[in-house]
Chimera marker file (.cmm) of the C-alpha trace (Angstrom):
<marker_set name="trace">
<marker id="1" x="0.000" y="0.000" z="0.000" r="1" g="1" b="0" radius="0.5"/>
<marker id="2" x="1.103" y="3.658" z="-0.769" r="1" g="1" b="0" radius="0.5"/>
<marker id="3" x="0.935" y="6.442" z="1.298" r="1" g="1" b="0" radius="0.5"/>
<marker id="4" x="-0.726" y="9.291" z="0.559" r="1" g="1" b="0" radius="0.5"/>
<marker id="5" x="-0.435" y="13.019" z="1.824" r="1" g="1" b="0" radius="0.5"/>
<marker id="6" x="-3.018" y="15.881" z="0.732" r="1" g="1" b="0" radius="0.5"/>
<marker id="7" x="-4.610" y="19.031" z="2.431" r="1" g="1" b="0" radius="0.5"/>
<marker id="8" x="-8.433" y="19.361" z="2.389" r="1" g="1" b="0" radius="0.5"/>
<marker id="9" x="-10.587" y="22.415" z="2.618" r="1" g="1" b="0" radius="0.5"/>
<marker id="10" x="-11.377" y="22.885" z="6.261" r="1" g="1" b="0" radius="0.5"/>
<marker id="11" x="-15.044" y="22.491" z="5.906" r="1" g="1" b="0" radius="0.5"/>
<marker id="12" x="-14.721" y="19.233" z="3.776" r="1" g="1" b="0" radius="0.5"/>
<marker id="13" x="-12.273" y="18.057" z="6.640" r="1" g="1" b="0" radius="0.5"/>
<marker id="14" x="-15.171" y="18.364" z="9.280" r="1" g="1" b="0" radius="0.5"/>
<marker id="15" x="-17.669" y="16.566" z="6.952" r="1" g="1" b="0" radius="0.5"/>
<marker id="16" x="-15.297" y="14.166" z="6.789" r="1" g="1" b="0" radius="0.5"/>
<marker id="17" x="-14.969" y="13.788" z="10.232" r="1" g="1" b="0" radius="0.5"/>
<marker id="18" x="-18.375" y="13.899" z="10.931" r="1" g="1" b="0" radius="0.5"/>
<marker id="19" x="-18.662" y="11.101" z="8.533" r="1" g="1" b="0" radius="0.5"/>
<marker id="20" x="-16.337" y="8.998" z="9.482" r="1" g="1" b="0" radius="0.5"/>
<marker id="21" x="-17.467" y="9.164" z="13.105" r="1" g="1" b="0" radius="0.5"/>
<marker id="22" x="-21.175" y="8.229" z="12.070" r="1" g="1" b="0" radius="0.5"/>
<marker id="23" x="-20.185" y="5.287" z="10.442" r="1" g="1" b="0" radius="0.5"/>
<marker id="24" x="-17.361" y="4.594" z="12.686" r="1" g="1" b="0" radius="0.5"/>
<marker id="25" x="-15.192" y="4.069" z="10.010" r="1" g="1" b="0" radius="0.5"/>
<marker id="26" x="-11.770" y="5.503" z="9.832" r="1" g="1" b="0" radius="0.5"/>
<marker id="27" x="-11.527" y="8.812" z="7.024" r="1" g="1" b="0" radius="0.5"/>
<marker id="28" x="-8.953" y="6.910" z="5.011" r="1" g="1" b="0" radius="0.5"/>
<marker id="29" x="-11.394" y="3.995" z="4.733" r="1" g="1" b="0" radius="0.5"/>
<marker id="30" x="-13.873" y="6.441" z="3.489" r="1" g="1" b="0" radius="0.5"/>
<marker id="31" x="-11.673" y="8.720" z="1.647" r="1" g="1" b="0" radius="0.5"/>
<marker id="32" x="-10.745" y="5.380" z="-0.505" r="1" g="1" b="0" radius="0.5"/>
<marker id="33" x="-14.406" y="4.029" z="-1.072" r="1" g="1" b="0" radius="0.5"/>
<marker id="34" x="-15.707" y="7.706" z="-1.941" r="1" g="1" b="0" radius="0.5"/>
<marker id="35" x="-12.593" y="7.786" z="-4.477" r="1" g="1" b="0" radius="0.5"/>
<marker id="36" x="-13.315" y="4.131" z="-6.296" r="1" g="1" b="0" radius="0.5"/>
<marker id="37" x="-17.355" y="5.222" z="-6.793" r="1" g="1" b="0" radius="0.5"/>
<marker id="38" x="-15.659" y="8.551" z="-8.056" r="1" g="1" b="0" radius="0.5"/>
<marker id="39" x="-13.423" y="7.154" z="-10.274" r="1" g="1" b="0" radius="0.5"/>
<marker id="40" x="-16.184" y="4.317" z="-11.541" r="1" g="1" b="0" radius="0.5"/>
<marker id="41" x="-19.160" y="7.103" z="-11.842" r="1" g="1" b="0" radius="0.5"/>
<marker id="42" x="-15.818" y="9.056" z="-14.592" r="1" g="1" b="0" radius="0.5"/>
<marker id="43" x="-15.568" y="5.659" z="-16.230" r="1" g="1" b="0" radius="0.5"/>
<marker id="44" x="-18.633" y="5.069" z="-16.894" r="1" g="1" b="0" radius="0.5"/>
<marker id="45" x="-18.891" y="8.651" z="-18.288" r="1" g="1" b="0" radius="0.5"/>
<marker id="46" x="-16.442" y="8.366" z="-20.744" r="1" g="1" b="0" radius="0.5"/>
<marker id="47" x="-17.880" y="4.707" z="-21.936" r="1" g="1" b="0" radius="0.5"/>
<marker id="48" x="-21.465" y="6.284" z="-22.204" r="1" g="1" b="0" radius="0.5"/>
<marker id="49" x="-19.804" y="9.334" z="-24.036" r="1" g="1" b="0" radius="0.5"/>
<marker id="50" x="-17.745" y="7.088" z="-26.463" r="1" g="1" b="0" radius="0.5"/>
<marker id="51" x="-21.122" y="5.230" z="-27.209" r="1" g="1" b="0" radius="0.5"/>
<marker id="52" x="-23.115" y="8.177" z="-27.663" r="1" g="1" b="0" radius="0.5"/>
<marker id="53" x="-19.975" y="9.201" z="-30.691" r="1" g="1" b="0" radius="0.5"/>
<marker id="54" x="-20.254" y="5.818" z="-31.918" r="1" g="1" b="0" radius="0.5"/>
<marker id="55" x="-24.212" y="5.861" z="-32.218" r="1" g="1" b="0" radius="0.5"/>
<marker id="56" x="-23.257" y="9.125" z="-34.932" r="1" g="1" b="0" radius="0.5"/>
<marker id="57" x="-20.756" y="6.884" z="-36.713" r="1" g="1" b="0" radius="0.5"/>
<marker id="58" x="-22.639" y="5.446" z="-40.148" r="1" g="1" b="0" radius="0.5"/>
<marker id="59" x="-20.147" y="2.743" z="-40.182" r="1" g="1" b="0" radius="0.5"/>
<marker id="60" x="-20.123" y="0.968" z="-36.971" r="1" g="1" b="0" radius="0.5"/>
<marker id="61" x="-24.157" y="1.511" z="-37.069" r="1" g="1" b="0" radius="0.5"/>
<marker id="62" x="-23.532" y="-0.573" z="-40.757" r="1" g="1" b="0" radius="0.5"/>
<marker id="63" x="-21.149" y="-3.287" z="-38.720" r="1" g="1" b="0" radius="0.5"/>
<marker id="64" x="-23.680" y="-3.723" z="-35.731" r="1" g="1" b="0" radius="0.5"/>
<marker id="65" x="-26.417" y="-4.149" z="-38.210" r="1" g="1" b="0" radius="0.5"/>
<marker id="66" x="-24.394" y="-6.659" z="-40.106" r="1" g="1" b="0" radius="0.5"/>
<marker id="67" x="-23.501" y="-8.831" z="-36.777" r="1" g="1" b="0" radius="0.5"/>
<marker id="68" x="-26.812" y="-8.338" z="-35.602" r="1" g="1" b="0" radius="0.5"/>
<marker id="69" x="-27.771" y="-10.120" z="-39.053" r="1" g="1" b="0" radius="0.5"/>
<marker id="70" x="-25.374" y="-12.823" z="-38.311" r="1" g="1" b="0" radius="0.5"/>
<marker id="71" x="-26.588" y="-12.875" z="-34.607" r="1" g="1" b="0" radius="0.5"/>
<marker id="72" x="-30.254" y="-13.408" z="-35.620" r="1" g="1" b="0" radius="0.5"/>
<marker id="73" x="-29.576" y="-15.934" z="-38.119" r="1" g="1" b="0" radius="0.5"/>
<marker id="74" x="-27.773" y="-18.017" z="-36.006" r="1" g="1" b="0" radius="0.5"/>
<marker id="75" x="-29.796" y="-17.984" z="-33.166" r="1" g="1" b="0" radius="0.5"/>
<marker id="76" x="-33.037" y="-19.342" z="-35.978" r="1" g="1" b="0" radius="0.5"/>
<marker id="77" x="-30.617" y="-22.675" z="-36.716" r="1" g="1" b="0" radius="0.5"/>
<link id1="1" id2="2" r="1" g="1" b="0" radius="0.2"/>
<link id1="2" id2="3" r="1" g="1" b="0" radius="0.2"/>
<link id1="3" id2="4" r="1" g="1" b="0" radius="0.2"/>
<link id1="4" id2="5" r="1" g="1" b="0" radius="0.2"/>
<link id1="5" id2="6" r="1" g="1" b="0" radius="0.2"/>
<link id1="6" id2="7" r="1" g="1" b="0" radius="0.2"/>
<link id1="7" id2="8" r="1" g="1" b="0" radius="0.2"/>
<link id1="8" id2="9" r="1" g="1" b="0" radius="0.2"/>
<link id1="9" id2="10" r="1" g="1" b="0" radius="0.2"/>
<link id1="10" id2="11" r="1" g="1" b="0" radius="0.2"/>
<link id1="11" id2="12" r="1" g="1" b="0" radius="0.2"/>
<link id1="12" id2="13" r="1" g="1" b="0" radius="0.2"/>
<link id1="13" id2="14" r="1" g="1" b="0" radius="0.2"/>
<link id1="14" id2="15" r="1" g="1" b="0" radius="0.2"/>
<link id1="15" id2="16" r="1" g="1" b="0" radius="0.2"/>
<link id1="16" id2="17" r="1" g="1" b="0" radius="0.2"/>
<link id1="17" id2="18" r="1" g="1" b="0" radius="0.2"/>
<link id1="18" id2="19" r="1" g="1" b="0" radius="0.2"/>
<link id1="19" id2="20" r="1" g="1" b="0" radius="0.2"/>
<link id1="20" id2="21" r="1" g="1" b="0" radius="0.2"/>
<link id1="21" id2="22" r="1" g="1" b="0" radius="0.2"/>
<link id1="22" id2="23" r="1" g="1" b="0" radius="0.2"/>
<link id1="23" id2="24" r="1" g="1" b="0" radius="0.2"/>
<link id1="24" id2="25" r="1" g="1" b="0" radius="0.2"/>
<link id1="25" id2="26" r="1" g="1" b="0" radius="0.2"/>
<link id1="26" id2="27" r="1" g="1" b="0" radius="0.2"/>
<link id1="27" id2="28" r="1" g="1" b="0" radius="0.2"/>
<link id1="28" id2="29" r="1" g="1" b="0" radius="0.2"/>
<link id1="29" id2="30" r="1" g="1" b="0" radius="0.2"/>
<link id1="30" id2="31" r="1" g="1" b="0" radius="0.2"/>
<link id1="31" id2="32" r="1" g="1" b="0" radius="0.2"/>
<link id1="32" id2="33" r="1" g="1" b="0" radius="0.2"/>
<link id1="33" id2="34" r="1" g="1" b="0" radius="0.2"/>
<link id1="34" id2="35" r="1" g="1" b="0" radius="0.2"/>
<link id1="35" id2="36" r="1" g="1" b="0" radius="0.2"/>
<link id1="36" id2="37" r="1" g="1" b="0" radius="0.2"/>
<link id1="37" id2="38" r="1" g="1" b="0" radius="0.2"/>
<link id1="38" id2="39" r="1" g="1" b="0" radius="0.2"/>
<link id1="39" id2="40" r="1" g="1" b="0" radius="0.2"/>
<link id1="40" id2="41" r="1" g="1" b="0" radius="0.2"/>
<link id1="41" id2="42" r="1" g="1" b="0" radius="0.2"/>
<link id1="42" id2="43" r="1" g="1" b="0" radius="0.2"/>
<link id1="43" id2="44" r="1" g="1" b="0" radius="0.2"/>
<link id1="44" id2="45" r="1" g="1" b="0" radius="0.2"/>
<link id1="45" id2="46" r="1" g="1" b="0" radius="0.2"/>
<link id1="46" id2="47" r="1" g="1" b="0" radius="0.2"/>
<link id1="47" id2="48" r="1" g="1" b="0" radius="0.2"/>
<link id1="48" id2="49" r="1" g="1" b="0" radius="0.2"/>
<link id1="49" id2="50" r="1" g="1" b="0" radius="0.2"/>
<link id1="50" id2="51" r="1" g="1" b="0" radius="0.2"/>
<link id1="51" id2="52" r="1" g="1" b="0" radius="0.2"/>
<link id1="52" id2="53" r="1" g="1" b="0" radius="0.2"/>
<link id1="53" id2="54" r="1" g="1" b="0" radius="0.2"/>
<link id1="54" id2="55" r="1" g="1" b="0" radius="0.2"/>
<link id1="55" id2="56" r="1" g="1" b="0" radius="0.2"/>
<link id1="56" id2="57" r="1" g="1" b="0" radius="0.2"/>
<link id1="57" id2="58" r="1" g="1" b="0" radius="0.2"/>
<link id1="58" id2="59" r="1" g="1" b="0" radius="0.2"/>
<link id1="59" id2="60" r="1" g="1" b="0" radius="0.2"/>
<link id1="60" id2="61" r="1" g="1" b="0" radius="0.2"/>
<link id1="61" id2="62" r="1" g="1" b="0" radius="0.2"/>
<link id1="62" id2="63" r="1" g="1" b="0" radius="0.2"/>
<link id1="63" id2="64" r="1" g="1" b="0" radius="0.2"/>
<link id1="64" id2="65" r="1" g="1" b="0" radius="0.2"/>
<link id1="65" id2="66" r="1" g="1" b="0" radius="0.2"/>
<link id1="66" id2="67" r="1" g="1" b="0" radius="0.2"/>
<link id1="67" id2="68" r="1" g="1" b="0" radius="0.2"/>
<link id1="68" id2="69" r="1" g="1" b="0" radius="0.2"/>
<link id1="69" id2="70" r="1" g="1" b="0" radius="0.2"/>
<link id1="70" id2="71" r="1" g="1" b="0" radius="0.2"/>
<link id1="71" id2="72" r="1" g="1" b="0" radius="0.2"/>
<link id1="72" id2="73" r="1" g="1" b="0" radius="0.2"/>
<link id1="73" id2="74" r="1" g="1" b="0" radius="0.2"/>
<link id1="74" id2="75" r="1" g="1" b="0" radius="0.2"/>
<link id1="75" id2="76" r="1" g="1" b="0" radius="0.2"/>
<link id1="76" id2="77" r="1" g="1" b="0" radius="0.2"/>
</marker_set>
């Protein structure tokens, strides 16, 4: 594990702590978990974004229509 050193803004520090003692969970614990559904939520961003370009793209529509084709006729055999 790494070690990690940052400054917050005071009032975010007191959420924090208030937080953390609620759940009585140490603020690293909760720093971390906050930071992996951050850093999921941006991935999934970008993948819905990239989509969204692709759905504009005439020729990957034309390729997904053609392995759909192939898809459907398999699945009749």
């Amino acid at each position: 594990m790494t070690t990690f050193t940052s400054t917050l803004p005071d009032d975010l520090m007191l959420l924090l702590n208030e937080k953390a003692s609620e759940l009585s969970i140490p603020k690293n614990k909760l720093i971390e978990k906050a930071l992996r559904i951050y850093l999921d939520q941006l991935n999934k961003a970008s993948y819905i974004k990239s989509f969204k370009k692709m759905s504009e793209d005439k020729d990957v529509l034309s390729i997904a229509e053609e392995g759909m084709s192939d898809y459907l006729t398999q699945i009749e055999e």
